[in-house]
mmCIF file as gemmi writes it, N, C-alpha and C atoms, coordinates in Angstrom:
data_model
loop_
_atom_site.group_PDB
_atom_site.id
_atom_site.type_symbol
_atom_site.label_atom_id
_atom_site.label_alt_id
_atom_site.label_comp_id
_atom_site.label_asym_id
_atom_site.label_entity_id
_atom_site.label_seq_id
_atom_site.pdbx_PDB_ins_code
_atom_site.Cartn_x
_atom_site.Cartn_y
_atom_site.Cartn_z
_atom_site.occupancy
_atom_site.B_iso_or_equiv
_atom_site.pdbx_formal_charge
_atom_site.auth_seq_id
_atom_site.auth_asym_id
_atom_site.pdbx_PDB_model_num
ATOM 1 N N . UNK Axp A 1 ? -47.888 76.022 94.879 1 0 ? 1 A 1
ATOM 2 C CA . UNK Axp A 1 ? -46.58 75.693 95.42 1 0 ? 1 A 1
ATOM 3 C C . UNK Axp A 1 ? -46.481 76.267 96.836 1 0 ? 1 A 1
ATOM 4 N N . UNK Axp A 2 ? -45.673 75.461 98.039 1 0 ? 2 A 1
ATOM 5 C CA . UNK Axp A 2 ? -46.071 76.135 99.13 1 0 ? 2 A 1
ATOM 6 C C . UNK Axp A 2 ? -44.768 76.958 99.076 1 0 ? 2 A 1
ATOM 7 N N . UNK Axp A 3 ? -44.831 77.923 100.412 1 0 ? 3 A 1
ATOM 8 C CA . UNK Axp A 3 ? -43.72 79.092 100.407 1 0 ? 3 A 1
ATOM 9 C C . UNK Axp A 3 ? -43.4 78.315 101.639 1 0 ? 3 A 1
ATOM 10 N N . UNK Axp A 4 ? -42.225 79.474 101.754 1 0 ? 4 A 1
ATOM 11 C CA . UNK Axp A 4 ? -41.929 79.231 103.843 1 0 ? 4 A 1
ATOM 12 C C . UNK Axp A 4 ? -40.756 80.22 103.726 1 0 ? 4 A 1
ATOM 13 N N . UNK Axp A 5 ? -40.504 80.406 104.911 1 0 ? 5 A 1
ATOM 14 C CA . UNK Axp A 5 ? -40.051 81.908 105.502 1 0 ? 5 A 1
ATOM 15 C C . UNK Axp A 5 ? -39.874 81.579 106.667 1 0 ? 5 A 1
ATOM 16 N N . UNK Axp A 6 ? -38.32 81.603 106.728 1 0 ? 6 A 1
ATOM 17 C CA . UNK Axp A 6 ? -37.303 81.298 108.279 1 0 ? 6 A 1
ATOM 18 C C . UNK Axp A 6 ? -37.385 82.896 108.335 1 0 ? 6 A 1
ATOM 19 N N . UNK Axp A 7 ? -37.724 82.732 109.909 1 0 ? 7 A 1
ATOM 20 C CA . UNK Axp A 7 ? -37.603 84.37 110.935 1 0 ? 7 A 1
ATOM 21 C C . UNK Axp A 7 ? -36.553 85.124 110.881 1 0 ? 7 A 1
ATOM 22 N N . UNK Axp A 8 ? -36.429 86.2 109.936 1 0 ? 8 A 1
ATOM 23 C CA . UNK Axp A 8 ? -35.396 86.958 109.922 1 0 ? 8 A 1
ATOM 24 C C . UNK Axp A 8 ? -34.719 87.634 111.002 1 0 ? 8 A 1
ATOM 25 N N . UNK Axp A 9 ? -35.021 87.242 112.549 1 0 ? 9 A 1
ATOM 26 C CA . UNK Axp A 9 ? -34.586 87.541 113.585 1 0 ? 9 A 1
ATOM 27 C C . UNK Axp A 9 ? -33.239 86.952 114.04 1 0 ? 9 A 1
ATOM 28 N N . UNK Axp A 10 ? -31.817 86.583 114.102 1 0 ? 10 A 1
ATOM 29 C CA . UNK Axp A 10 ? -31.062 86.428 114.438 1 0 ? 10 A 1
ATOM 30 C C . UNK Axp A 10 ? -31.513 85.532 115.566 1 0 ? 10 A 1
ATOM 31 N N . UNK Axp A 11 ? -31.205 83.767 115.712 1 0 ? 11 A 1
ATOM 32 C CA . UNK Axp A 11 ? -31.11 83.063 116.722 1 0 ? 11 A 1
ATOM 33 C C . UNK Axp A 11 ? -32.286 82.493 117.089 1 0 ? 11 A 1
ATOM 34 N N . UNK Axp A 12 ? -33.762 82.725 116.429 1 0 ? 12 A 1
ATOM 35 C CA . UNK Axp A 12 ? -34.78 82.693 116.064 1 0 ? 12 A 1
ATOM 36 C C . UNK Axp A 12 ? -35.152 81.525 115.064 1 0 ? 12 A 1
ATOM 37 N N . UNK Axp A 13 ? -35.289 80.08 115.104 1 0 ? 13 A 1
ATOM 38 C CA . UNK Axp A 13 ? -35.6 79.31 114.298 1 0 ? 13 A 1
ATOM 39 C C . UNK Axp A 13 ? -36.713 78.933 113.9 1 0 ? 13 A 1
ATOM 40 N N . UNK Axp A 14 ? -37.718 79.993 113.798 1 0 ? 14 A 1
ATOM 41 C CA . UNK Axp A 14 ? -39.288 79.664 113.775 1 0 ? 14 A 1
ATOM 42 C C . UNK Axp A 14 ? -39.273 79.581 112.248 1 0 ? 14 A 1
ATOM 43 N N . UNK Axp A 15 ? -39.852 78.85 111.399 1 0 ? 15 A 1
ATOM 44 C CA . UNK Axp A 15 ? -40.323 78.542 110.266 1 0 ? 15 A 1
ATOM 45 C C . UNK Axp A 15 ? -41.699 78.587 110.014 1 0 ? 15 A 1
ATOM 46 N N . UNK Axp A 16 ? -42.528 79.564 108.473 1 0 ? 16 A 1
ATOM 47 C CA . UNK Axp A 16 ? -43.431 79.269 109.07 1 0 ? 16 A 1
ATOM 48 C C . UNK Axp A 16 ? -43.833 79.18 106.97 1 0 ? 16 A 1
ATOM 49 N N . UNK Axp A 17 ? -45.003 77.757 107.1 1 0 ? 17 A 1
ATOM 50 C CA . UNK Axp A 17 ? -45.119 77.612 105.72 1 0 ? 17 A 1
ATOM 51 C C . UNK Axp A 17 ? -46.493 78.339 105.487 1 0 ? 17 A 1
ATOM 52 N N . UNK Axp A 18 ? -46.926 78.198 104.186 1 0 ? 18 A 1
ATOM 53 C CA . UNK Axp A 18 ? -48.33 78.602 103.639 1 0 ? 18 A 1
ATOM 54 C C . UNK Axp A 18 ? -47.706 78.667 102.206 1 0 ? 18 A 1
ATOM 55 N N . UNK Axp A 19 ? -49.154 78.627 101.889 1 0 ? 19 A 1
ATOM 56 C CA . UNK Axp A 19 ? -49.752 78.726 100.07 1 0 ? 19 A 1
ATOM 57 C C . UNK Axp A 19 ? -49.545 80.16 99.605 1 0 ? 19 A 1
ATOM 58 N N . UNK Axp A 20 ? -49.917 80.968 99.895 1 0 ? 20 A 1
ATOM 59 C CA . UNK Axp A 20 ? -49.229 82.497 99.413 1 0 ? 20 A 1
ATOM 60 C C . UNK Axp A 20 ? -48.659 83.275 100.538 1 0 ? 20 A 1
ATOM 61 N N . UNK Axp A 21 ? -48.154 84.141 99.815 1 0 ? 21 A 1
ATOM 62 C CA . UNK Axp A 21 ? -47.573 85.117 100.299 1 0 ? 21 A 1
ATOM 63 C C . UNK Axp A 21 ? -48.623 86.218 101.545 1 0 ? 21 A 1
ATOM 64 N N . UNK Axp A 22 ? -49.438 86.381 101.095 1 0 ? 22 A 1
ATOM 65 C CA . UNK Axp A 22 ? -50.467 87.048 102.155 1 0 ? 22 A 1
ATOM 66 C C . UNK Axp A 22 ? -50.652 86.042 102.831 1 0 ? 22 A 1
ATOM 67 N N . UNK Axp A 23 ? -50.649 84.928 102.653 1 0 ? 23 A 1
ATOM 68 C CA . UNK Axp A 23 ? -51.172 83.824 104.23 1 0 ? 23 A 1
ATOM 69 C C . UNK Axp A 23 ? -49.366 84.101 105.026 1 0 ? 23 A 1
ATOM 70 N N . UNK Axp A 24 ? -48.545 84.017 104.485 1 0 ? 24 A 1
ATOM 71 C CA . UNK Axp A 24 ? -47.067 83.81 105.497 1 0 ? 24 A 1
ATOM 72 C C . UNK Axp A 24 ? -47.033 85.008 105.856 1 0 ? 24 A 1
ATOM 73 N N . UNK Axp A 25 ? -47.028 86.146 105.303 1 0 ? 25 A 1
ATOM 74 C CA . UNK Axp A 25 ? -47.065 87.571 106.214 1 0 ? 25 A 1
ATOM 75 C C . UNK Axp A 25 ? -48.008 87.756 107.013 1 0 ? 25 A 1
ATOM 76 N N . UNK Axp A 26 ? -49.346 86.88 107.099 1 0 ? 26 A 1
ATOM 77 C CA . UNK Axp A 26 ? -50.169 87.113 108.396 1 0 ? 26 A 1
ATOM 78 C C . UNK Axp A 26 ? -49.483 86.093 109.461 1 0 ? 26 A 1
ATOM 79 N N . UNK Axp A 27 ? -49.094 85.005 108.832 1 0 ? 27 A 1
ATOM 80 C CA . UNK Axp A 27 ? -48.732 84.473 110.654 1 0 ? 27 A 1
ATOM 81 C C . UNK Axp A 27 ? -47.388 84.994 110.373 1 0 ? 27 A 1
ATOM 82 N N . UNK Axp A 28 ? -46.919 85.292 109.923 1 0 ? 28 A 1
ATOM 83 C CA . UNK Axp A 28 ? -45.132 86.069 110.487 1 0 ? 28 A 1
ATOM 84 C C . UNK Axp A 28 ? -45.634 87.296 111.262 1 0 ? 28 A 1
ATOM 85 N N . UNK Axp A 29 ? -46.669 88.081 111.365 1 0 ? 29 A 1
ATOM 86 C CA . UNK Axp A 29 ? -47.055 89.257 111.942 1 0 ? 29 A 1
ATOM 87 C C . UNK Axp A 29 ? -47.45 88.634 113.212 1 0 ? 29 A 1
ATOM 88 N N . UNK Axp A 30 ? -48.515 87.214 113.519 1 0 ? 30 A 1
ATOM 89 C CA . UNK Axp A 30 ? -48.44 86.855 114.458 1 0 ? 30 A 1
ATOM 90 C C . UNK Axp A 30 ? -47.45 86.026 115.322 1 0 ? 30 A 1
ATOM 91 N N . UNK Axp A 31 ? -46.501 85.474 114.46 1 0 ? 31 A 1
ATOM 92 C CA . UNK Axp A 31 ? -45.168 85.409 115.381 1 0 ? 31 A 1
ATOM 93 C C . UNK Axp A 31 ? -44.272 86.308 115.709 1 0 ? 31 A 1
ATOM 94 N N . UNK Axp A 32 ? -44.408 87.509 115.152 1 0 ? 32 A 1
ATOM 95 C CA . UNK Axp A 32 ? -43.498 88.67 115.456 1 0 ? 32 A 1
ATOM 96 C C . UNK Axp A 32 ? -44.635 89.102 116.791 1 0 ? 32 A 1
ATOM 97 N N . UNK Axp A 33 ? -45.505 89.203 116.745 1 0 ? 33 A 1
ATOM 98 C CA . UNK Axp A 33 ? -46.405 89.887 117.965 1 0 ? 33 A 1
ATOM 99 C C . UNK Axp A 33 ? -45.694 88.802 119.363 1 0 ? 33 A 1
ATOM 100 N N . UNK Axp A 34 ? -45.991 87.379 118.95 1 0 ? 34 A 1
ATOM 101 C CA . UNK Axp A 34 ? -45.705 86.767 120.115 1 0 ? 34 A 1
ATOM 102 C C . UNK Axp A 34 ? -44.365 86.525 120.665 1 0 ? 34 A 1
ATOM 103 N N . UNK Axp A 35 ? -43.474 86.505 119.771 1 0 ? 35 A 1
ATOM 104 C CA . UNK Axp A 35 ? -42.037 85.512 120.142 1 0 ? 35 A 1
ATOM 105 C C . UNK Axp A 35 ? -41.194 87.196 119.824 1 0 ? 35 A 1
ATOM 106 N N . UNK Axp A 36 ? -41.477 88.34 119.199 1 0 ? 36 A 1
ATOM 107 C CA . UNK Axp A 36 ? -40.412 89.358 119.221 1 0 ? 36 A 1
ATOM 108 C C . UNK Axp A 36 ? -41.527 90.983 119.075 1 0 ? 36 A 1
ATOM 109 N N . UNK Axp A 37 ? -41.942 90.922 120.535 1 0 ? 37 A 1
ATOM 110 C CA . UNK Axp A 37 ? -42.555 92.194 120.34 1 0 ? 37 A 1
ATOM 111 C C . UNK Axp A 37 ? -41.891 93.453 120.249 1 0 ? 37 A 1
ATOM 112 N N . UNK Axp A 38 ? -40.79 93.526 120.596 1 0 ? 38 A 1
ATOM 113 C CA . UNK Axp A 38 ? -40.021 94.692 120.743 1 0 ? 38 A 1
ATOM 114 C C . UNK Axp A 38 ? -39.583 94.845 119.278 1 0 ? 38 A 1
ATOM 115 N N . UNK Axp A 39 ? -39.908 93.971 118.347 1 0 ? 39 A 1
ATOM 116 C CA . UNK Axp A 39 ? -39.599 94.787 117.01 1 0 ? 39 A 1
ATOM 117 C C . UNK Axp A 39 ? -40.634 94.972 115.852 1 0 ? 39 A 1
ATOM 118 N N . UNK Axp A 40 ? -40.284 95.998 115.43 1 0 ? 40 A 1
ATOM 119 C CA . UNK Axp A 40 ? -41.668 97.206 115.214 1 0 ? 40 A 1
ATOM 120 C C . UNK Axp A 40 ? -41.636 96.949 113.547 1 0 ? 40 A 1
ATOM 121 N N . UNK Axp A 41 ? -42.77 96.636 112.822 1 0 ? 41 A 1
ATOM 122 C CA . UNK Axp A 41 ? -42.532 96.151 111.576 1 0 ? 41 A 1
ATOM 123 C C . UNK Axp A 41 ? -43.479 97.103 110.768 1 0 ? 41 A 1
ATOM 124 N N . UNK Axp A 42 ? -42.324 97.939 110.729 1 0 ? 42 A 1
ATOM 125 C CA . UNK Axp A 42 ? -42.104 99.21 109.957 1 0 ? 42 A 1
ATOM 126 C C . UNK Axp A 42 ? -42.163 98.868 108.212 1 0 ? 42 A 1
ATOM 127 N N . UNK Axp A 43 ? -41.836 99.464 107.402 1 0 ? 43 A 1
ATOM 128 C CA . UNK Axp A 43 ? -41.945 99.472 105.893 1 0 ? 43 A 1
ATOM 129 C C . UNK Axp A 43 ? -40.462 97.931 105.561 1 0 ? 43 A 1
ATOM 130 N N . UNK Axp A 44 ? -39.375 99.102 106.001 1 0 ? 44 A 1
ATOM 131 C CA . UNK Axp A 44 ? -38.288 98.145 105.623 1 0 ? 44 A 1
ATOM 132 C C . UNK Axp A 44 ? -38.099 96.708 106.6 1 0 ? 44 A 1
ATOM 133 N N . UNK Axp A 45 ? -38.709 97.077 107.713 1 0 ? 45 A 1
ATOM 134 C CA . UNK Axp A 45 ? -38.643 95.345 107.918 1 0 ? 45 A 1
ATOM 135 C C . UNK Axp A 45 ? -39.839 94.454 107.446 1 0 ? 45 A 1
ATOM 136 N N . UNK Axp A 46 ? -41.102 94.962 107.174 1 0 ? 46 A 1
ATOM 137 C CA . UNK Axp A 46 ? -41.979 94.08 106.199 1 0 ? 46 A 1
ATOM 138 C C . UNK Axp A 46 ? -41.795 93.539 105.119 1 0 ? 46 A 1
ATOM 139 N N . UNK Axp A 47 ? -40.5 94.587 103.904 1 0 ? 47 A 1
ATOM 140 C CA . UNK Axp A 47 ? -39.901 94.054 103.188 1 0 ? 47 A 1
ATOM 141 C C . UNK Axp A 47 ? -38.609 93.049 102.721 1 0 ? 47 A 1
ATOM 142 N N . UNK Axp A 48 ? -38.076 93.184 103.843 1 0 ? 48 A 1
ATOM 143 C CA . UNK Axp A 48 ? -36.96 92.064 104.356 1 0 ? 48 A 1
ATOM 144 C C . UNK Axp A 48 ? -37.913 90.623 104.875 1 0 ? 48 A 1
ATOM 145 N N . UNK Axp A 49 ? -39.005 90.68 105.345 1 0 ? 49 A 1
ATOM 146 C CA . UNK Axp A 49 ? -39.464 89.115 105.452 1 0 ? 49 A 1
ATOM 147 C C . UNK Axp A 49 ? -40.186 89.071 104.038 1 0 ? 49 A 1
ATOM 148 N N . UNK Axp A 50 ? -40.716 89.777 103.373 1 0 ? 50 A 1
ATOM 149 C CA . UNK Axp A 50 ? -41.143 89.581 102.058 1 0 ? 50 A 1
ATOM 150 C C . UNK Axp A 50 ? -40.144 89.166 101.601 1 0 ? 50 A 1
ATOM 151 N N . UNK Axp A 51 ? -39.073 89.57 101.226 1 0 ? 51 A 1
ATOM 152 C CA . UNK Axp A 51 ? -37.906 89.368 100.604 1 0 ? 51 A 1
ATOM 153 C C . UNK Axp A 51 ? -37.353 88.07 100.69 1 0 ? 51 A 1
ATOM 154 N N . UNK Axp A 52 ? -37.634 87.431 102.065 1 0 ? 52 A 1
ATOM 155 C CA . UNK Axp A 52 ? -37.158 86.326 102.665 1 0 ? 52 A 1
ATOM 156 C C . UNK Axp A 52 ? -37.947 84.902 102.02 1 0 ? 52 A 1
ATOM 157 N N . UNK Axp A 53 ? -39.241 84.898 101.914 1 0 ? 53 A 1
ATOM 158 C CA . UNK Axp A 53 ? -40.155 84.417 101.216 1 0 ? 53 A 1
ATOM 159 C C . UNK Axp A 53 ? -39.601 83.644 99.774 1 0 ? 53 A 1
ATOM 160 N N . UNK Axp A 54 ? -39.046 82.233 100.205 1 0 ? 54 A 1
ATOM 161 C CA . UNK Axp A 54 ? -39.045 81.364 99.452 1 0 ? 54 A 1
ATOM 162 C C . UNK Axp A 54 ? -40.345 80.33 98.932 1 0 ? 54 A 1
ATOM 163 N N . UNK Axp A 55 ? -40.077 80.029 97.838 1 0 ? 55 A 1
ATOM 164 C CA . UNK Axp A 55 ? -41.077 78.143 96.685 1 0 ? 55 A 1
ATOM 165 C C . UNK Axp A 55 ? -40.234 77.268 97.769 1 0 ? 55 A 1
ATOM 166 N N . UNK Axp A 56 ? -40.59 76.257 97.965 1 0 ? 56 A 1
ATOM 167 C CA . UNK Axp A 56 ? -40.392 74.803 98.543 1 0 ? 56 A 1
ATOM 168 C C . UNK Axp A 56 ? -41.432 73.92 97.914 1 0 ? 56 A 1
């Protein structure tokens, strides 16, 4: 089943799909590097995009 995970960044409409959960937290790490470097993805914000991580 695929996932997807809208950017928990406020104003930020990047969507990003994949097959598991370890594939969407690697490119959410590389869209956080590119499109929001100034935020630092610490414990509790790794778990808020985990968290975010919907089935479609």
């Amino acid at each position: 089943m695929t996932k997807r995970l809208d950017c928990i960044i406020e104003g930020c409409h990047a969507s990003i799909e994949g097959e598991t959960e370890a594939e969407i937290m690697a490119q959410a790490q590389e869209h956080a590097a590119g499109a929001h470097p100034d935020v630092e993805l610490d414990d509790a914000t790794v778990e808020s995009i985990r968290s975010s991580i919907r089935d479609v």
